[in-house]
Every structure is written in C-alpha cells, then in structure tokens.
N, C-alpha and C positions, 0 to 999 in steps of 0.2 A: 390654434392647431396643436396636435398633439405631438410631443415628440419621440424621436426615435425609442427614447427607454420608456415611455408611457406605454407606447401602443407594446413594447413588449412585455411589459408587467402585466398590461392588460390581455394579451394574451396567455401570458402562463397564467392567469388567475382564471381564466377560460376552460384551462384545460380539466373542463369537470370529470372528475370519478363516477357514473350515475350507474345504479345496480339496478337493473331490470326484475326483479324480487315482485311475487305477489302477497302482500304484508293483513290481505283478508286475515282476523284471528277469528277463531270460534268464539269466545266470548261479544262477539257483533261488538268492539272497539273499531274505531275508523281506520277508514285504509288509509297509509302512508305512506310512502317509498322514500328512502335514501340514497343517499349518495356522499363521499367524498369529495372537498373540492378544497382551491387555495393553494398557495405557493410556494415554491422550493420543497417537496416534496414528492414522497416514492409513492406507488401507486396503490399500496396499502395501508395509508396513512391520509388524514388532513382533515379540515373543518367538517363537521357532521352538518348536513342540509337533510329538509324534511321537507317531503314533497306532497302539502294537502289541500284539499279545497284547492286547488289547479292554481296553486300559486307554491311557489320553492320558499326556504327560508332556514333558519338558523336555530340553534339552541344554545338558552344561557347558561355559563359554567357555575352558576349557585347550587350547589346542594349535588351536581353532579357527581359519578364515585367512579373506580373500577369495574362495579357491579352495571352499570349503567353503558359501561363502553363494552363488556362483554356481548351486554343483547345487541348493540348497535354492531357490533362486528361480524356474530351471528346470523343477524338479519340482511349481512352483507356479504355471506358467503364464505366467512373468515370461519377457522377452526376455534381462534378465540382473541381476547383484546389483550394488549401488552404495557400500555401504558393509556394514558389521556392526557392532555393539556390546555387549562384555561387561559385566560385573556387575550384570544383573539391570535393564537402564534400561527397558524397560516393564513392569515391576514382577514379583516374587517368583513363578514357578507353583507348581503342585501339586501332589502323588502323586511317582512315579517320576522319578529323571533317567537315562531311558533312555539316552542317551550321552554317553560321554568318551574325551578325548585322540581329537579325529577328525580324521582324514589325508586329505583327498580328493587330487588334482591337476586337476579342474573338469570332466575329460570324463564323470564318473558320471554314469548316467542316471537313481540315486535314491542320498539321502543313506546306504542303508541298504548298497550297494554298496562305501564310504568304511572305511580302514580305522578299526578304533576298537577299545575294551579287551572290547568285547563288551555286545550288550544288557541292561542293568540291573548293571553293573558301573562302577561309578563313586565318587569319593572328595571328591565337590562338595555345595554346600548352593544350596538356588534363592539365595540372594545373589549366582551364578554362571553362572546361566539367562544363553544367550547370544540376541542379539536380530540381524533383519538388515532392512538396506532395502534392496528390490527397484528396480528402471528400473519408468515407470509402462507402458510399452510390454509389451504381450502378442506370444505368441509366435502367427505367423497361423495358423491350423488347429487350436489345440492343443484335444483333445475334453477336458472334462471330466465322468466320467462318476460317476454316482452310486455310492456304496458306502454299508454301513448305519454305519460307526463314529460309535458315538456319538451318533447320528442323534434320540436324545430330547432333546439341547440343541439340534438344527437344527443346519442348516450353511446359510454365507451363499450367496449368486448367484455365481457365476464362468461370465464369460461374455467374449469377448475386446473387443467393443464393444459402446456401446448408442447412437441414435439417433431422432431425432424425423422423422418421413420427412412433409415438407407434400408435400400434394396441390396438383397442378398450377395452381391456382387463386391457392395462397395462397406457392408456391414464390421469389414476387419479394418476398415482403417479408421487411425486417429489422429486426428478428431472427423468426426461424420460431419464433411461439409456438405452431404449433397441426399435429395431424397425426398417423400410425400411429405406433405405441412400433415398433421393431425392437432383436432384439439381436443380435450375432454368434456365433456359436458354431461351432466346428469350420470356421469358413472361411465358412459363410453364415451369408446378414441373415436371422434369421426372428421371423414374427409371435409374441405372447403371447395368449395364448386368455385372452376377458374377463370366464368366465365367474364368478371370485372375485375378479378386481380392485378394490381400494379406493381410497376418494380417500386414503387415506394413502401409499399407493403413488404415489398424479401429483404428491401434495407432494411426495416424497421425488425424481421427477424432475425435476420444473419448478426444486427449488432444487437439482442437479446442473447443468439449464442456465442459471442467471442470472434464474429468477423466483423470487419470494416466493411465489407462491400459485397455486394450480389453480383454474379456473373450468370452469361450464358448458358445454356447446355442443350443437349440434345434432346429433342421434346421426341423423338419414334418410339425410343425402347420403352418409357413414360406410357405411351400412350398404347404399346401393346401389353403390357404390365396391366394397366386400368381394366382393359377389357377381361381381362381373367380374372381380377379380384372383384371379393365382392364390395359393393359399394355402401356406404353408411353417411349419408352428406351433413355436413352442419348447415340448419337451414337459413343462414346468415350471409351476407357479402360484408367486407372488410374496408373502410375507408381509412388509411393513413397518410401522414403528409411525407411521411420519411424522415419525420425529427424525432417520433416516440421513443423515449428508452425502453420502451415496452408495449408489446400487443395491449394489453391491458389499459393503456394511454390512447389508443386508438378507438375511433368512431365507428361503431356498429351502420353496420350500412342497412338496407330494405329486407327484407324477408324475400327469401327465394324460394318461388316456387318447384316442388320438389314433382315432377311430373313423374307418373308409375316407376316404382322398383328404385326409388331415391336416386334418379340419374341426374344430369344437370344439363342437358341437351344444349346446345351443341357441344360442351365444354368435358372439360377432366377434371378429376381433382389437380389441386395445386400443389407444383413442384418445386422446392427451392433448392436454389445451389449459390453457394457462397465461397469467396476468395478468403482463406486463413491468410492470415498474417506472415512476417518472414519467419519467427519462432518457431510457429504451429504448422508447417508445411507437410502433410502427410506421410507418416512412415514410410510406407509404400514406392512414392516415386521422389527422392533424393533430390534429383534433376531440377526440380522445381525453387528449390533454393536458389542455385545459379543464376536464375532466371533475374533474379533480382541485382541490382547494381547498387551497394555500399555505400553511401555517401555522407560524409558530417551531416549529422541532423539537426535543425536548429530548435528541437524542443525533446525535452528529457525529464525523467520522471526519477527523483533522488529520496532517499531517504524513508521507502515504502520496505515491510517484512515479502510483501506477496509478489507475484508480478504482477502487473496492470496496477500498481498504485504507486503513488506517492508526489512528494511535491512538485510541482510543474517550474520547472526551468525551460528558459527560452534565449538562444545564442544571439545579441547583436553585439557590432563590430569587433570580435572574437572575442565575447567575455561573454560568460556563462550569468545569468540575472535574473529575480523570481518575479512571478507574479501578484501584484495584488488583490486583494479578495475583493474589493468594492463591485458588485453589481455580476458577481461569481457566479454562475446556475448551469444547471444541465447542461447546457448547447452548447456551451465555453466547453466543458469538460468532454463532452461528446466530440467536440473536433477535432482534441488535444488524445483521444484514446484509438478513434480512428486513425489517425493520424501516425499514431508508433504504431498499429498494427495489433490491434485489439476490438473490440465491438463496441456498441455505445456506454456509456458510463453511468454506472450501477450510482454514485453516490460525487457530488459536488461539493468538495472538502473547505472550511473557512478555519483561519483562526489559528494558521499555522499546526493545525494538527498531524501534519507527518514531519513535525520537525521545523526550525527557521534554516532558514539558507543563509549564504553570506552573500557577500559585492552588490553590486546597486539591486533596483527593482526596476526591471524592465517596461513592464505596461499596468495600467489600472484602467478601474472600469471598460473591463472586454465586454463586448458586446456582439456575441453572435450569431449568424442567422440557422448553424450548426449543418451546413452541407459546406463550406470553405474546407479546402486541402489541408492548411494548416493554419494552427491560432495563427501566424502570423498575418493573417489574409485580413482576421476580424478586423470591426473597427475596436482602437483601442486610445485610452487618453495617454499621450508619452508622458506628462508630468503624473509625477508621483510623490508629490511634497503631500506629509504626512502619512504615507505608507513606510509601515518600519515590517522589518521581517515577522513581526509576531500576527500581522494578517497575511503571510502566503499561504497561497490556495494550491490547493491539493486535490486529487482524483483519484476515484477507485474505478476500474474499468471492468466490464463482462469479460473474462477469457474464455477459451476452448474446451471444455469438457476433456481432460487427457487422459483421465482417471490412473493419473500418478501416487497419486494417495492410495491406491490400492496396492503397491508392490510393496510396501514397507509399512511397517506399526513398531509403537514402544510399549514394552512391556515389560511389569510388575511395581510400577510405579506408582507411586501413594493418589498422583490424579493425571491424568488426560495430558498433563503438560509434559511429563519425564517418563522415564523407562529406559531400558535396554534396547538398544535398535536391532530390530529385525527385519530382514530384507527376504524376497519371494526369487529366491534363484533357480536356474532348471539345472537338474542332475538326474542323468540317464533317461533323459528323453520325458522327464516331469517334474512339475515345479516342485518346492519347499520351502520350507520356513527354513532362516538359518538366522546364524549373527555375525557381525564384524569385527573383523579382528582390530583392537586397538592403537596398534603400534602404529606410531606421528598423525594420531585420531588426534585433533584438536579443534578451535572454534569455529574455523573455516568449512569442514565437513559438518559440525554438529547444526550452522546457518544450512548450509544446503537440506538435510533432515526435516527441519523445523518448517523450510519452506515450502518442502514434496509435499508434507502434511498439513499445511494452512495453518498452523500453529504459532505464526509471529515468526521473533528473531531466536536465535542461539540463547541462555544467559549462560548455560557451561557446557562445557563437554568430559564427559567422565572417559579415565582407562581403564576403572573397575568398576565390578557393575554386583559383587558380590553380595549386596546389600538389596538388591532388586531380584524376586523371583522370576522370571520371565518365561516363558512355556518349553519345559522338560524335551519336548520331540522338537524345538527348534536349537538346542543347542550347539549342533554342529555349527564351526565357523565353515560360511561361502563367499564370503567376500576378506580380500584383504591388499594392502596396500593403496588404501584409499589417500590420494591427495585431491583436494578439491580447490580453486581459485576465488569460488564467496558468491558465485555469477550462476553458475550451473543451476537447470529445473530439477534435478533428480541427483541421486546420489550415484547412479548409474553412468551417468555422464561425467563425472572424476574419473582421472586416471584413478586405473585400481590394477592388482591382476586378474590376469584371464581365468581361464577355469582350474588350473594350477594354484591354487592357495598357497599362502604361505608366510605363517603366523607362527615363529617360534615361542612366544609364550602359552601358544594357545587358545581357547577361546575361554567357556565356563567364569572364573571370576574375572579374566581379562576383558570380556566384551566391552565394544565401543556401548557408551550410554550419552544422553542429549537429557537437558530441561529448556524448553522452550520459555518464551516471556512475549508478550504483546507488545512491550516498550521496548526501549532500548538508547542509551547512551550515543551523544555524538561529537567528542571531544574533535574542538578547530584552533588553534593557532592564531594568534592574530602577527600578520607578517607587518602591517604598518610598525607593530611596539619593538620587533625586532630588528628592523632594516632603522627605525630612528635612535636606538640603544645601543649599538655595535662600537667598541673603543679596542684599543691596545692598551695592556698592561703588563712591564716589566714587575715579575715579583719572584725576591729572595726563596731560594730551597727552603730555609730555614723558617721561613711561614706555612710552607705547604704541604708539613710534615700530613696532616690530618685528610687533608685530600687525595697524597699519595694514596695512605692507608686505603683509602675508597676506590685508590684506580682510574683517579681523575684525570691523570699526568702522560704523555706518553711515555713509551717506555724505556728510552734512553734518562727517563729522571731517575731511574731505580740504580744508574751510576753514576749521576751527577754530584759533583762537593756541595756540599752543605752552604758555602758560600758562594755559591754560582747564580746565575739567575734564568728565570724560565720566561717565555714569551708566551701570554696570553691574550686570544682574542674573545673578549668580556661581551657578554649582552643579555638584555632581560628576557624571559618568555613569559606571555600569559594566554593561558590556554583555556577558553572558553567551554562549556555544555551548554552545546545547543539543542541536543536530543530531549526524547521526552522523559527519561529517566535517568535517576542517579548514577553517578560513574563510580561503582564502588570495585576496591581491589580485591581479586580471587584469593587471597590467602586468609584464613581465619584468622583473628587476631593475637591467638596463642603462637602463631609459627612467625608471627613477624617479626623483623631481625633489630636489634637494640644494637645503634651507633654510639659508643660512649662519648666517642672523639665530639661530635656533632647533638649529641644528646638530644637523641631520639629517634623513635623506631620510625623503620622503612616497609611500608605493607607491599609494595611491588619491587621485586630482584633489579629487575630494566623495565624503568617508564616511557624515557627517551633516548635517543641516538641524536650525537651532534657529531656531524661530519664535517670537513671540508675536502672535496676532490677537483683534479683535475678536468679539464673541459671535457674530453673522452670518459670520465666518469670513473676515474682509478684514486680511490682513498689515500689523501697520502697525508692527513693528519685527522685524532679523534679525537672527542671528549668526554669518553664515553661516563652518562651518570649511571650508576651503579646499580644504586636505588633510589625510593624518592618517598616522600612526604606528602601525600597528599590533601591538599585543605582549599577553605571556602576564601581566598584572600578578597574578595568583594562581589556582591552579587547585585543583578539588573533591581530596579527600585521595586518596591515590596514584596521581595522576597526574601526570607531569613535565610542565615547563614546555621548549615546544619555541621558542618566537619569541621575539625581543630586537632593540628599536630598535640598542641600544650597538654599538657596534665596526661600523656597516654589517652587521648582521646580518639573517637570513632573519625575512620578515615575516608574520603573520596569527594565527590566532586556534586554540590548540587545544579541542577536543571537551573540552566537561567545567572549561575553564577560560576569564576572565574576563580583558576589558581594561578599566582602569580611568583616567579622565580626573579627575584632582582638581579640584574646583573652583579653585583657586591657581595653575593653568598659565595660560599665555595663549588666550585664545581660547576659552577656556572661558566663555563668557556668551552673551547678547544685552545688546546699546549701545539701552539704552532714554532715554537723552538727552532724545528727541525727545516722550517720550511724555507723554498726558495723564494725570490721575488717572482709575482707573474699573476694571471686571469685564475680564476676558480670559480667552482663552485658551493656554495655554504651551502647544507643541508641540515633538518631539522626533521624527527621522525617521532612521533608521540605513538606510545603502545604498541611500538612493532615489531613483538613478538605474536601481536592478535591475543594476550592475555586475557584481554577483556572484551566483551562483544560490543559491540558498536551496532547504529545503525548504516554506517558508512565510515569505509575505512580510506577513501581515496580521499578526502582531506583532509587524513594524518599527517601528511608529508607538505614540507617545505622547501623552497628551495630559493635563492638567489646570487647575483652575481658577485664576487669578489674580487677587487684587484688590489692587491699588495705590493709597495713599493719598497722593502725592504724597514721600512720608518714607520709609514702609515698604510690605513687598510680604508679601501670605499667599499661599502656595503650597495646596491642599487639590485633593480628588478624582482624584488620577494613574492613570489607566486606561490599560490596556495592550490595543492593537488587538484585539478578536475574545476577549475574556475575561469581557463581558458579554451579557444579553441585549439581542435586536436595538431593544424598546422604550428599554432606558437607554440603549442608543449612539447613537439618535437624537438626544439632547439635544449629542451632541459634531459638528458637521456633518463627515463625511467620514471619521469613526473606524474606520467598518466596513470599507472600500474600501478604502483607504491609497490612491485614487486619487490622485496628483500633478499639478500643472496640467499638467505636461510630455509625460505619457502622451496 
C-alpha cells in the first residue's frame, strides 16, 4: 500500500502541463504535441514530454542546447525559453524516450522539425529526461487548439491571459476584488460560460490574484449587466480541484457548445468575487477592517524585502520556531499564504533562502492537503533531529495588485536599483511629480521606498542626491517630514506632513535618494554566550584611563581619584550574520576614526548599546561602546573568514560567520558604580541607530533579567527580540518594538 507521501508525490507528478498546440509543420515532419510535466515546479517550467504515435514520452538531455528549449517554448505558447536543465531535475518520466542528440538552430517551428537520431531511437535512461524553463510572457494571438492526445488524463487551460474585469461601479477601487472572469485567447478577451463553474474554480482564481478566499455576491446586477453586453464566450468549461496556484494548473474541461450568437444557455458568463486579506481591505469602505478581530497569529513570515514573502515561523508553547524544508511544496506554502491573508503561493522556498531563523525548528516534513486553516492543522513530523536552520523553508505568496509602484520612481541613477525619490502628490486639484525633503530621511524610510517599488531591501539612504540628475519639472519638494517604522506598504503611510511642506534646507541637492539591494544582512545576538559570560569586576581608575577616553565609564568617573575604584558588570557578546549578505559598515574607509589608545580604527561611531534599567524601564546605568571593530572572529564550517581589524584591514561581518567581543577587552561592560542593590533589566542593542540595513531589525535587541545584591549579580531569562509570544514579551517593556528613544 502506498503511503501518504507516495500517493502525493504521485500526484504532484500528475499534475501535467499539456498544450493543446497543433504541431502539423509544412515541411510534412510528424505531428507532436508537448507538454510540461514533473515536480516542484511553476507552471511555465518542467520536464519536456512528446506526444507521438499515441504514446507520451521524454527527451534525452545529450546534445540538447538553448536553441533547442527556445522551439520547445515556442511551440508551447511561451514568448521564449530562459534556461533548460539536464538530468532529470523535475524528476524521472515514463515509457519512451522519443528523442536524442537533438540539433535545432531556434528558428523550428516544432521540436519535431530539429534534427535528431530519429523517433524512438535513443541510448539514454529518464535519469537524462531533459527539463526547460519557459519567459512567463505568452506569445499575443497564439490559438491553442484542442487535439484528443491523451485527452483521458485531461489536459490543463492554456490561454494567453486571464483577468478580473470590475464593473464600472466598483472599477476605482483597490485592489478589484470583484467582477466578469475573462481570458485571452487567440488575441481576444473572452467570457467563460457559468454553466459548470465551481467555487473551487474562484479559489483557485482569487488565490492567482492575492486573496485567500472566494465569497458570495450578488448574482442580479450580473446578470442584467450580461444581457446588455455583448457576448464573446471561451468555448471551454474549467475543471479545478481548488489547490492550483494557477488557472493554468487546472484541467481543461469538455468543449461547450456555443448555441447562436455565442450565448451559453441557460447560464452567464462567470462572475468572481473574492475576500482581500486584513492588509488589502478596499480603500473605499475602511469599516471593513473592523470587521476583523486581532488575534496572536501562530505563523509569521520573517526576513522577506516584499510582502507575502519570507521565512515561515510557526508559534508553539510561546516560542517563535522555523520550519523545516524536508517534503516542502506548494500546498505547505499555499496554506501558510492563505492563512496570513494573501492568495495562493507563487513559489515554495528551500534551503534557508530568506535568511536562518533562530530557537528550535518546530515541524518537518509538512504535509498538506492545502485547504487546512492553518499549517498548523497539516500533518507534520514533531522530531526534527537533523534539521538545522540552513534548511528553513520559505514562501513567496500572490498579493493584490495595489499599483503602489506607480505613485513613486527613482531617478537619475546609474541603474534601476538607486535615484532620487520622487513621489506623485496632488497640488491644486492635480497630480505631480515632486521629491522629498531629506531632513531625519534615513534607512527606515529608504526600506519602505525599496519596498513600494519591488526593489528588495534598503542598502543606503542618501541626504544628498546632487550627484544624481533626476527630472528638472519634478523638482519641487511635496513631501516632507517623513518618519516611517520599517513596517509600512508605502511611503505615504509614514507619518509625514500634510500639504503644508516644510523642508528648511530645501529640496534640489537635498532630496531624500534610496539604493536598493536584493540581499541584506541580519545580525543576532546569541543570549545563551551572554546570560553564561556575565561576572563583576572591581577595577582601579588607573587602568581605565583608555576607556574613559572612549566614554566607556559613567559619568561620575570624569571626577573620580585616580585611586578609587569602578564596578563593572563584564560579559562577552558574539553576534551572529544570519542574513544573506555581508554586514558591512556605511562609512568609507577614509573617514574611519584611528583609536590610538586601543590601536585601531573604528568604522561604525555606535555599534551597540549596553544598558541596564529599571523594571519600569528607566536607564539607570550605560555602557555605552563608542565605536567598534568589526571582524570575522569565527565562522560556520566552510566558509572563510573575509574581515580583520589587523593590518588596517577591510571591515564587517560575513554571512554565516560571527564577531566576538570577550568579556576581558575594554569596554566590554556596563560601569554600575553608581548602582543600588535590586531587580533589573540588562539590555543589549546591536546597530540601533538602523546605520545599516538589516533584513530584520527586531532581533537586534536583547534583553534579560538581573538581580544584584550589592556583592554579586545573577544574569537569568535572556530573550531575544520577536522569539517569544506577544503575551511573555509584555512582561520585557519595549522587547517587541526595538523602538529606541531616538526614533
């Protein structure tokens, strides 16, 4: 008997791509048809099958080329091929390997045209089934017409577009959850006859366009609408199961007959309406948000530039914990996107690609049937011995069409990633191009920017932009006093001011400017090396001249005698990159500051913040380090060590490898001299100026319990920002936020 993961491998290997293509060439070569098929794959990609002599079958990757995956893209409706892949990578076919050693040069108008050893002559095993991926662009007009190959497994929908077309009514709002289905085919938009239509069908669309779920509506206005317009039917019915991430994934149903004047008797065309997500609620009616009830979520997407991505965390018995990749596909990811209030999921991430997480791994091999509420419902294995964070799994999900990207562009920038930002504000009753004013523009607004425009993370944010031409008639600043929290869709949604500007430098070479990056850094703290490192240290003024100098000391040392002595509480930090790119510091290397005391240079002013406060949360001793050194002091096993304070060397932090502060350097404390006995809190803030972009800044912050009995200090409960649930981070004030007073 087969088991549970059998019968679903064998179904996703089921899920064939088949293009309804008539592949007759004028040169009277045999007819063929193709199709896509095989597994963990999008619907414009995957093993190439040839459909001849009334048998399916495979082609060997020898002698294959680019040229070769062009025609087969072509002949499948694709604009053109992107790449290809041999030995077998969406998995093994079956029966024949109709072709080997195949020759094209790109202009064939069917694979079968290409030279080759002949059909059904070949010296390969499917371990050599060659694979290709397709441009997602279709080619405009291309018909594809029915033929019967094979036609008892179905064949999927291939159609060049499809489309939610709102009625005039509901056309100003965004996102258009509601309106006629159309699809394109052969060059026109036409309707789908509703007379089989299922709600498994407007799932399978609504999560194409960025909803979770289809809802009811009002079928009158519909259907007196229909009657006025004129009708253009798609002569096709639609079979889906409601797990496709795409029409395109779905099984072409019967041919329907189109009785006089393309009507569909008794029926209409097909109407969908879909529930947006809590995000995406319609401009329009506000109320709608209310609607919804707040609640701890127990799965959460971290370390993503866009919305609807990034890694999947999942909350049990309040600790935040990832998931593992083993047996990771669509349907897992599909749950997990519905589920935050997104549409079905665009791409099934392995391999720790948005980043590792930290604290345990919650579930491995998920296994979903992809209609459950939430992953937590799937079945999932609780052990996770040998899952380490470098397989968490990850999701990219379909969102809303909101066409944010349109109110704002950068411009004069040497490529696509930077510019000047320019925003589409209305003044006197019409829009404009304008720019923003710079003033406390930092990397928190320049993330917001980067993400209006799909452009990744932040890597800097400029105050001058004099160096970048940007467009002469947007010069006027319209925006200014932009503060943003790092969270926000738009730059519009930062506090800013109203239509009252007010930019006393100006705009011209002041304008805020952005360079975007795909990557991005994500420096973590490890609290275990802290909460085990923490000592008291009586030490002489007369040793600490050097650290004074630095601003290590409170400030009652700047009258201490020379022979008095200072109370420190000593411990080591080693601070991880877990991100996917270097953590290097924003200062060039000419303006870095030479420590003679400590001999050598400091490339960041303030790395970190060491506090200790009060239960209520009132500072009442610092440590504060000044500057800092930053280097590779050991890194995860084969990966080299790139940065070294020694020799005036290049400075920051590689991927995958750790800087480490001993407790026994200088500056390594907080100067609690001053302090009374009693309860505290020890804090620990890495880069909390936001100097540098991060992929995630809420596990900068550290925090845990102290209690000092005038003698001795117990270090206990070290939490690391956004690792707990939101009830135990209440008891830490300002844990969740990493908000700084200075923001």
């Amino acid at each position: 008997m087969l088991s549970p993961v059998s019968i679903h491998g064998l179904l996703t290997t089921l899920l064939w791509m088949c293009v309804l293509c008539n592949a007759q060439s004028d040169s009277g070569s045999p007819v063929i048809q193709l199709r896509l098929a095989g597994e963990k794959r999008k619907h414009y990609e995957g093993r190439v099958e040839v459909f001849y002599n009334g048998e399916w079958g495979t082609v060997c990757d020898d002698d294959f080329s680019i040229y070769a995956a062009q025609v087969v893209c072509r002949e499948l409706g694709y604009l053109d091929a992107e790449s290809w892949a041999p030995s077998a990578k969406y998995g093994r076919g079956e029966g024949r390997i109709w072709l080997d050693n195949v020759h094209c040069t790109g202009a064939e108008k069917s694979l079968a045209q290409c030279e080759s050893n002949g059909f059904g002559v070949s010296d390969c095993k499917h371990s050599e089934d060659v694979g290709v991926v397709c441009t997602q662009k279709r080619i405009p007009g291309f018909k594809f017409i029915k033929n019967h190959a094979n036609s008892d497994e179905g064949m999927t929908v291939q159609v060049e577009d499809v489309r939610i077309r709102a009625t005039y009514s509901h056309r100003k709002r965004i996102p258009i959850t509601e309106g006629f289905l159309e699809v394109k085919d052969g060059g026109k938009w036409r309707q789908i006859c509703n007379e089989e239509w299922t709600e498994m069908n407007s799932r399978v669309i609504c999560g194409m366009y960025g909803f979770p779920g289809e809802k009811r509506f009002n079928t009158r206005p519909y259907k007196l609408l229909a009657k006025r317009r004129k009708k253009n039917y798609w002569g096709f019915s639609v079979n889906c199961t409601g797990n496709e991430a795409d029409l395109s994934d779905c099984k072409l149903g019967h041919e329907i007959e189109l009785k006089g004047n393309n009507t569909c008797e008794p029926g209409m065309p097909v109407v969908i309406s879909c529930v947006p997500g809590r995000a995406f609620a319609p401009s329009v009616s506000m109320g709608f948000r209310k609607a919804y009830r707040v609640e701890q979520p127990l799965v959460r997407l971290k370390g993503g530039a866009m919305i609807g991505e990034g890694r999947v965390e999942v909350l049990k018995n309040g600790e935040w914990g990832t998931v593992c990749d083993d047996n990771w596909n669509i349907q897992a990811a599909t749950v997990v996107c519905r589920e935050l209030g997104f549409g079905s999921a665009k791409e099934a991430l392995t391999g720790a690609r948005m980043g590792q997480g930290i604290g345990p791994v919650h579930m491995n091999e998920v296994l979903c049937s992809g209609f459950e509420k939430s992953l937590t419902d799937c079945y999932f294995n609780r052990d996770a011995l040998g899952c380490s964070h470098e397989e968490d799994a990850a999701v990219r999900c379909n969102v809303p069409a909101m066409g944010f990207h349109k109110r704002l562009r950068l411009n004069g920038g040497r490529n696509p990633y930077e510019g000047r930002v320019e925003v589409l504000a209305e003044r006197n009753g019409s829009l404009v191009w304008g720019t923003v004013c710079s003033d406390s523009w930092g990397t928190m607004e320049a993330m917001v920017v980067c993400r209006q425009l799909g452009l990744g993370f932040a890597s800097h944010a400029f105050q001058e932009t004099w160096y970048w031409q940007g467009d002469a008639s947007a010069d006027a600043v319209v925006m200014s006093g932009v503060r943003c929290s790092g969270t926000e869709l738009t730059l519009d949604q930062c506090l800013h001011h109203g239509k009252h500007v007010l930019c006393p430098k100006g705009g011209g070479r002041f304008a805020a400017g952005v360079s975007c990056t795909q990557t991005a850094p994500d420096l973590v703290l490890s609290s275990q090396v802290v909460e085990q490192t923490t000592y008291l240290e009586d030490r002489p003024m007369y040793v600490l001249q050097c650290a004074q100098e630095e601003h290590c000391l409170s400030s009652s040392a700047d009258k201490a005698d020379s022979t008095s002595y200072r109370r420190l509480l000593r411990f080591s930090s080693q601070i991880h990159n877990n991100g996917q790119s270097d953590f290097r510091p924003r200062a060039a290397h000419h303006s870095w500051v030479w420590h003679e005391c400590h001999r050598h240079y400091h490339s960041m002013e303030v790395f970190t913040h060491y506090d200790l406060m009060s239960l209520n949360g009132t500072k009442v001793a610092e440590g504060h380090k000044a500057s800092f050194c930053l280097e590779d002091t050991h890194c995860d096993e084969g990966i080299q060590k790139r940065y070294e304070c020694a020799n005036f060397g290049a400075q920051g932090i590689t991927v995958g490898c750790w800087d480490t502060y001993r407790h026994d350097i200088d500056c390594q404390w907080i100067d609690i001299t001053d302090v009374k006995p009693g309860d505290y809190i020890f804090q620990i803030v890495i880069n909390p100026n936001y100097e540098v972009a991060e992929s995630d800044y809420t596990n900068n912050i550290m925090r845990c319990r102290s209690r000092y009995d005038g003698h001795r200090i117990w270090t206990y409960n070290c939490h690391i920002g956004g690792t707990l649930s939101s009830d135990t981070e209440e008891t830490f004030p300002g844990l969740l936020t990493n908000q700084l007073s200075h923001r």
